[in-house]
C-alpha positions as CSV (number, residue, x, y, z in Angstrom):
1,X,50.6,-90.1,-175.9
2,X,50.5,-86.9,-174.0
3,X,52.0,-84.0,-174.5
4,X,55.6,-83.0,-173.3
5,X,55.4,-80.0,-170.9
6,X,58.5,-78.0,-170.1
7,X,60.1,-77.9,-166.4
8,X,59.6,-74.6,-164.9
9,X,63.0,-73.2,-163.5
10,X,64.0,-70.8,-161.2
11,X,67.5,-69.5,-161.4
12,X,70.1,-70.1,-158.6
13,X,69.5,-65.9,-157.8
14,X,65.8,-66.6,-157.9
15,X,65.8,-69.6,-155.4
16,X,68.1,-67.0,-153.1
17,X,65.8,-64.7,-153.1
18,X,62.8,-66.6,-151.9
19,X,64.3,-69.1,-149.6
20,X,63.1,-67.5,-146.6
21,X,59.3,-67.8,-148.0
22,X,58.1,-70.4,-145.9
23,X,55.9,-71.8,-148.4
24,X,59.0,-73.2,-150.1
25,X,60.0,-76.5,-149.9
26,X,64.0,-77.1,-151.3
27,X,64.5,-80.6,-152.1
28,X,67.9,-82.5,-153.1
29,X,67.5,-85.4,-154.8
30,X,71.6,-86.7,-155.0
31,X,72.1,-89.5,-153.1
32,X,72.9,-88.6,-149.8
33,X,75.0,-85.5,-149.9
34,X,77.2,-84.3,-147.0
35,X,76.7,-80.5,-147.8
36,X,73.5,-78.5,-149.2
37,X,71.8,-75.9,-150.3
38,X,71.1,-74.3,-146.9
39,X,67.7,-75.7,-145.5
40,X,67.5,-78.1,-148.1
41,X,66.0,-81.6,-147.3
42,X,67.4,-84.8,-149.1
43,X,65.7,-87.6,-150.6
44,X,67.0,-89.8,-153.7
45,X,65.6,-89.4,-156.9
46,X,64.2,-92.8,-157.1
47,X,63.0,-93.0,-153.6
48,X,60.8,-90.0,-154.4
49,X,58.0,-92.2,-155.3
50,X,57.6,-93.6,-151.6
51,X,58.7,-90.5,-149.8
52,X,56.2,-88.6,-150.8
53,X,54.9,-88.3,-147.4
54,X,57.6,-85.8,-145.8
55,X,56.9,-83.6,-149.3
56,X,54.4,-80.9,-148.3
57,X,51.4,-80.7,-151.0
58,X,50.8,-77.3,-149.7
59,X,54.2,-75.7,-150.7
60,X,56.1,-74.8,-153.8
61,X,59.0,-77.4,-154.0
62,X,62.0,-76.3,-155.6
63,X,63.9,-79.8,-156.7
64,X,67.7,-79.6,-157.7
65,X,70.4,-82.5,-158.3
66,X,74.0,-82.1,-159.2
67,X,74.0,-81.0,-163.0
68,X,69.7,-81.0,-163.4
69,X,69.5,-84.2,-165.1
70,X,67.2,-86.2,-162.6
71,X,65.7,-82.8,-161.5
72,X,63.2,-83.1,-164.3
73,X,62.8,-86.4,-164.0
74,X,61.7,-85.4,-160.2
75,X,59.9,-82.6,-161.1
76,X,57.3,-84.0,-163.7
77,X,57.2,-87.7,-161.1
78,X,55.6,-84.8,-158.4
79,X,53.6,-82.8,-161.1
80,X,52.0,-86.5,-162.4
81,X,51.4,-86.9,-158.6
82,X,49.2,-84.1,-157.6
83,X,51.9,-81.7,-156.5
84,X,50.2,-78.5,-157.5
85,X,53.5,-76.3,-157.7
86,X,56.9,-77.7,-158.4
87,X,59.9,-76.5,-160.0
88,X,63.2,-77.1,-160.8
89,X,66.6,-75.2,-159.9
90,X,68.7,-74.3,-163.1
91,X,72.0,-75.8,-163.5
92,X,71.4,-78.0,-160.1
93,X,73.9,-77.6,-157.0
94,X,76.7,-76.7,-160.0
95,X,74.9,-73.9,-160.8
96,X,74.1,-72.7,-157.3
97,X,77.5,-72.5,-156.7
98,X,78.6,-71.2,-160.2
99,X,76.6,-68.3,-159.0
100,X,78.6,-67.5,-155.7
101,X,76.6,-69.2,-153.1
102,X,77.7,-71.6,-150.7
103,X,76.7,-75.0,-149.6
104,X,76.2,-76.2,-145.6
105,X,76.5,-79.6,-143.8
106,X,73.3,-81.3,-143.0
107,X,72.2,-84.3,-140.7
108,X,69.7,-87.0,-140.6
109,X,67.1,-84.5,-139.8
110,X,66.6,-83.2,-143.3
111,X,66.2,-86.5,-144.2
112,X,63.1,-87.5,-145.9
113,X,61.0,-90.5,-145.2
114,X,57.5,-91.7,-146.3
C-alpha cells in the first residue's frame, strides 16, 4: 500500500486571515447548506469527483464540512487528483464559529458544477 500522509490544516483564525488572498479557493462540502463561510462555494462531498471542473487547479483550496470528517476524505480525493495545494479547515464550520465568526446566506451561484 502507500503510505498515509496527514491533512494539512489551517485553523479557523488562519483561514480569516487569508480569505481575501485571491488565490484561495474555500470550498463546503455539506450537502447543500443555506448559510456559509462567507465567499465559500458548495459542492457535496461525493459529487467532488465530477465537479472538479468549477475547482481551480491554480489556487490553494481550503475544504471544510460540518465537524471535519469528510474534509479529509475531500482533501486527499483532490491531492490524489492533481490539486497541487489543498487543505483542510480545523474543526469544520463548528469550529469556525467556535472561534467567533459568523456564517452568510448563499445562492445558486456558489454552486459548483462540472
Amino acid at each position: 500500500g502507500r503510505p498515509v500522509e496527514g491533512v494539512p490544516l489551517w485553523s479557523a483564525a488562519e483561514l480569516r486571515e487569508r480569505m481575501a488572498d485571491p488565490s484561495v479557493f474555500v470550498l463546503d462540502v455539506r450537502s447543500p447548506a443555506r448559510e456559509v463561510i462567507p465567499g465559500a462555494h458548495q459542492v457535496y462531498a461525493g459529487r467532488v469527483p465530477v465537479s472538479t471542473g468549477g475547482i481551480p487547479r491554480e489556487k490553494t483550496v481550503v475544504v471544510y464540512c460540518e465537524h471535519g470528517l469528510k474534509t479529509g476524505m475531500v482533501v486527499s480525493l483532490l491531492r490524489n487528483l492533481g490539486y497541487p495545494s489543498v487543505v483542510g479547515l480545523a474543526g469544520g464550520v463548528s469550529g469556525w464559529l467556535a472561534a467567533g465568526f459568523s456564517l452568510e446566506s448563499v445562492g445558486e451561484s456558489r454552486l459548483v458544477y462540472a
